[in-house]
C-alpha positions, 0 to 999 in steps of 0.5 A: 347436436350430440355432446361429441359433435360439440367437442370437434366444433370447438377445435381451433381453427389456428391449431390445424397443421397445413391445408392453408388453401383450405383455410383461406378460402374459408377465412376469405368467404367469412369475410366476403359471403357474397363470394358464393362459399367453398367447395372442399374436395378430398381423400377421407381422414384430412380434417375437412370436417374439424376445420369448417366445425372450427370456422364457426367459434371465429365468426362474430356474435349477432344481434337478433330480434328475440323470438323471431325465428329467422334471426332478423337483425334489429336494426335492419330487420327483413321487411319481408320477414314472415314473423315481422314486421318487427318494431324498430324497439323489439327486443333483442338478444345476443347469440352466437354464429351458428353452424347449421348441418345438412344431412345427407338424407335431408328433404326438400320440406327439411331444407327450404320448410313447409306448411306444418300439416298438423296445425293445417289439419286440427287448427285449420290454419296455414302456418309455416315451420322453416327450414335449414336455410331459416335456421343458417341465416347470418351463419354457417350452412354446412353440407358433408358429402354434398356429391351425394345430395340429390341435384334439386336439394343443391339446386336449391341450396345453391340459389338460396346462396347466390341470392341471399333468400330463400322463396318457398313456393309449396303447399299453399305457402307462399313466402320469402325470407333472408337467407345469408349464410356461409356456404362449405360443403365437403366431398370425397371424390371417390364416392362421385362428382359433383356436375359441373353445372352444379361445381360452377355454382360454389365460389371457391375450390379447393384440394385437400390431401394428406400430408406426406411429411413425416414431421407434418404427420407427426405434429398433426397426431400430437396435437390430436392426441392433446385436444383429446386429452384435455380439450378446454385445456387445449383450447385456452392454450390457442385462444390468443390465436383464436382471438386474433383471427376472429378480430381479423375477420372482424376488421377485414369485413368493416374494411371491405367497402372501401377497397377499390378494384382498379380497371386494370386489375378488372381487366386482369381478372377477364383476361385471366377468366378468359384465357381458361376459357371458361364458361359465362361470367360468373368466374369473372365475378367470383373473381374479382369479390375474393380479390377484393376480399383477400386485400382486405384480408391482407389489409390493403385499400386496393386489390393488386396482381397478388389478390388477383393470383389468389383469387383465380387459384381459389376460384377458377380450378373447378372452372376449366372442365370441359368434359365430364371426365375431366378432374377439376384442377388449375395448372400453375403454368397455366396460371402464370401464362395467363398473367404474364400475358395480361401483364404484355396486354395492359402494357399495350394498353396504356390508357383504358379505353373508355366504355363497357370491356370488349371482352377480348381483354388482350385475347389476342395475346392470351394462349388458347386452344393450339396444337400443342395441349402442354401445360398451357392449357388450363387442365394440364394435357387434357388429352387421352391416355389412351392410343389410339383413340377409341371410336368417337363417343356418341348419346347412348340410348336409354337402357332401363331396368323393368319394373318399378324400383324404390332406390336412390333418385336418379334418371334411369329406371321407374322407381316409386320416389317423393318427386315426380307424377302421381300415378295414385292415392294409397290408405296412408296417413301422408308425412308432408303436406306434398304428399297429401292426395287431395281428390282422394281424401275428400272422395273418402270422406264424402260419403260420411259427412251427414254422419259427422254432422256437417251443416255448411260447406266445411268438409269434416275430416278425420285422419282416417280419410287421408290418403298418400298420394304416390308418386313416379319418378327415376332412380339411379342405378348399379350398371355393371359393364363386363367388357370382352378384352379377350384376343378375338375383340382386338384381333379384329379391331373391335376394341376401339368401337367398344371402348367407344360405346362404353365410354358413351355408355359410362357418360349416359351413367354419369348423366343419370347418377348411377354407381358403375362397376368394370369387369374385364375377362380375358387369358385365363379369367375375368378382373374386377378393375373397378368395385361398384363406385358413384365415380364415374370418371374413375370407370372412364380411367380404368378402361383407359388402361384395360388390357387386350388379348388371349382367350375367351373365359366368358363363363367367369367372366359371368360368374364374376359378374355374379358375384359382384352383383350379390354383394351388393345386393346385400349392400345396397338392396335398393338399388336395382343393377343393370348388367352390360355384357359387351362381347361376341359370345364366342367362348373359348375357356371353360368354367371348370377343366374338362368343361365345354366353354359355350354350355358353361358360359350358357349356364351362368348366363341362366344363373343370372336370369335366376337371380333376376338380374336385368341384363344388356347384351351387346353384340359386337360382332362384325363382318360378313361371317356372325355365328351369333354366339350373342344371340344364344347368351341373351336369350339364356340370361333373359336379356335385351340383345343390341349391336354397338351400333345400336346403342347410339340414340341418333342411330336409333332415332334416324330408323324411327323416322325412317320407318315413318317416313316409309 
């Protein structure tokens, strides 16, 4: 950790301005881990970082067994321990809670460990060098920009959190170990969502912004500018509120196992869990431990309506999403309907009904779905912005990028990565013992073992002999859609079929962790409505308000497109673009006076060919009269030409079968 990354952990947790959600739920998760960790969303530049760098210097010291690299405790010690089993007198040493980075660039062998591949080769033996999961154990495993990890490293993540260990099974180890830790990440959600398969995961959620109090802002600087003056002064100045905090987290934990949660605060917590409708019950478990949790935060011996009120405000907001699109969020309103219709259940239910809960938990009385989506619904409206509502949203079909790639691992186009098949062996020493090519490096080191003097049935190897093995998988990728908005698309209703196919196209993106970008042309020139993002959701926003009419400038519409897409060639150069064109190719404005509108449009759509830009064009014509404008722009650009209709992967499939069938 680099002396500047030192200096920001040790600002004080207590000398934060605001964000008291944020604080809890970490103060809540120190005191209860088996809550799952904390989710922290936000703008950039609000102290995300600097409060859970904060968190670490609060947490108590440990006991570990000297030189046991798992930091087993010596008085409980993991019996599965992989340098144990350790004597009940081994030595022991007193550190510091830790706090363990994860990169965003990390890998699988740097998350969970691997077989280390230089003893394995010169020692021959089978030795396993932890991960980050080893090193966070009894600590803090902190993750910025955890939208941006891959899915299988969250996945990981993930379990190792929920479970408390962590199982490698790889490269010929076969082990576990204790994995106990603090789980915080950090994202902005202008740079992507995280699924919300992997959101359900995080215990708590919580939303960060800046503030816009002027007097707020004001102390927030001033005691920025102090730290950074003087840091240990600054420092000692809120080291008696440091020690209070830390002596209350202390507390707080050794009270926990007492406090009881009462059937009727339970079936609160399912009522609740319920009226949002959200989905299995790991929110209901969530719940209920940081119910617990804020009680003996509070000092209590048994949880109340107030715990229950925290926990599901922390707990369930990042619960309700029902669609991809929709934002995380919990409506206070929602909230309180819940509870107060909890309240009338209980006040029904004077004696709880012996046995096992049957689910309903007053479910009766609970609001749910109804014609009405107003603030009773656990999202707010939850409805469309925009009317009337675009053609229903269907499974696109898979549309790729040919070739083999090399960019950012997603699941659309072909692309060489470290998951995936192996298609072949390549001369390369391999830097993890995964990529090792097994049948390769004997079959190169067969031929020369008289030479190196082999007299049993050990095969002597030499570096030389190893080979890479080279694997297959799919990457994400840069989908621009450049969308037609001129007058002859809404003139004949073609807008609500398009907005519906790249809506659908957009969830297919969502799916396949692509970046996107939105071009709209129209009147007088095309609109760059959304830079190239990994927020997807924020496409699916900007379309709802794209305006409609005027005429066709489809050669700057193209020119557009061009130019967007060569910087971010320069910017992201890995990362292969898809281009979607949805329009009915008929042009109308010229690229430049006096020009002819379709030859310009031709000629930049030949520009993009040049540049070898992969390109879809959706034809959206209709009718009984097609001049088949679409047809000419893809076959200038190189393109693959479809209907609207044919982007729906149903569609698709039922003429396969057909075609069979006949």
């Amino acid at each position: 950790m680099s002396p500047a990354r030192e200096a920001v952990a040790r600002f004080p947790f207590s000398a934060v301005v605001g964000h008291d959600d944020m604080r809890l739920a970490l103060l809540l998760n120190s005191v209860s881990p088996g809550i799952g960790g904390v989710l922290v969303r936000g703008e950039k530049g609000t102290a995300k970082s600097t409060i859970v760098r904060a968190l670490a210097t609060l947490l108590p010291s440990r006991q570990v067994v000297l030189d046991c690299r798992f930091g087993c405790d010596p008085a409980q010690p993991d019996p599965g321990c992989p340098d144990g089993p350790h004597a009940p007198d081994a030595e022991s040493a007193r550190r510091p809670s830790r706090l363990v980075e994860l990169p965003v660039g990390a890998t699988e062998d740097r998350l969970i460990g691997s077989l280390d591949l230089e003893r394995a080769l010169s020692e021959g033996v089978r030795a396993y060098q932890p991960g980050l999961l080893a090193a966070a154990h009894r600590g803090v495993l902190y993750v910025d920009e955890v939208n941006l990890l891959h899915d299988h490293l969250v996945d990981l993540l993930l379990d190792a959190a929920a479970m408390g260990r962590a199982h490698v099974e790889r490269d010929g180890v076969s082990l576990s170990h204790a994995a106990s830790f603090l789980l915080v990440g950090t994202m902005n959600p202008e740079e992507g969502e995280l699924r919300p398969q992997l959101l359900d995961r995080f215990g708590l959620t919580v939303q960060v912004a800046a503030a816009r109090d002027v007097d707020r802002r004001v102390e927030v600087v001033r005691r920025r500018m102090a730290y950074e003056a003087d840091p240990a002064g600054f420092a000692a100045g809120w080291a008696e509120q440091e020690r209070e905090l830390a002596d209350g987290i202390a507390a707080a934990r050794d009270r926990l196992p007492s406090v009881a949660l009462p059937d009727a605060e339970l079936r609160r917590i399912a009522a609740v869990c319920s009226a949002f409708e959200v989905d299995g019950m790991r929110a209901d478990l969530v719940t209920a431990r940081t119910a617990l949790a804020h009680a003996a935060w509070r000092g209590a011996t048994v949880v109340t309506e107030q715990d229950v009120r925290v926990a599901a405000r922390l707990a369930l907001p990042h619960r309700g999403r029902r669609d991809p699109f929709d934002e995380p969020g919990l409506s206070e309103q929602a909230l309180d309907d819940a509870l107060d219709a909890a309240a009338a259940d209980q006040a029904a239910r004077p004696e709880p009904p012996d046995g096992p809960p049957d689910g309903g938990g007053g479910g009766a009385e609970i609001p749910s779905d109804g014609p009405t989506n107003g603030g009773a619904t656990p999202n707010g409206d939850g409805a469309s912005r925009q009317a009337p509502t675009p053609a229903t949203p269907f499974r696109a079909r898979l549309l790729t990028v040919p070739g083999v790639g090399e960019g950012a691992p997603g699941r659309r186009s072909r692309a060489r990565s470290e998951q995936g098949r192996v298609v072949r062996a390549a001369p390369r020493n391999p830097l993890r013992a995964a990529d090792l090519h097994l049948p390769a490096t004997v079959l190169a080191a067969a031929p020369h073992q008289l030479q190196r003097g082999r007299r049993g049935p050990a095969l002597r190897l030499h570096r030389g002999d190893l080979r890479h093995a080279v694997r297959e998988g799919r990457e994400g990728n840069l989908v621009l859609f450049t969308v037609d908005a001129s007058g002859s698309m809404a003139a004949r209703r073609r807008m609500a079929a398009v907005s519906g196919a790249v809506l659908s196209l957009l969830r297919d993106a969502y799916q396949r962790r692509d970046k996107v970008g939105l071009i709209s042309f129209r009147a007088a020139g095309a609109e760059l409505l959304l830079p190239p993002t990994s927020s997807v959701p924020a496409a699916a926003a900007r379309l709802d308000r794209l305006r409609t009419g005027g005429r066709t400038p489809l050669a700057e519409g193209l020119l557009r497109a061009r130019k967007v897409l060569a910087a971010e060639r320069l910017r992201d150069p890995r990362r292969r673009p898809l281009l979607v064109l949805l329009t009915d190719g008929r042009a109308t404005v010229p690229a430049r006076p006096g020009g002819d509108p379709m030859r310009d449009a031709l000629r930049a759509a030949g520009l993009l060919a040049a540049d070898g830009v992969a390109t879809v064009v959706v034809d959206c014509e209709s009718g009984p009269v097609r001049l088949g404008m679409a047809a000419r722009l893809a076959s200038a650009a190189g393109a693959q030409l479809v209907t609207v209709e044919e982007l729906s992967a149903e569609r698709v499939a039922g003429v396969v079968r057909a075609a069979r069938a006949a």
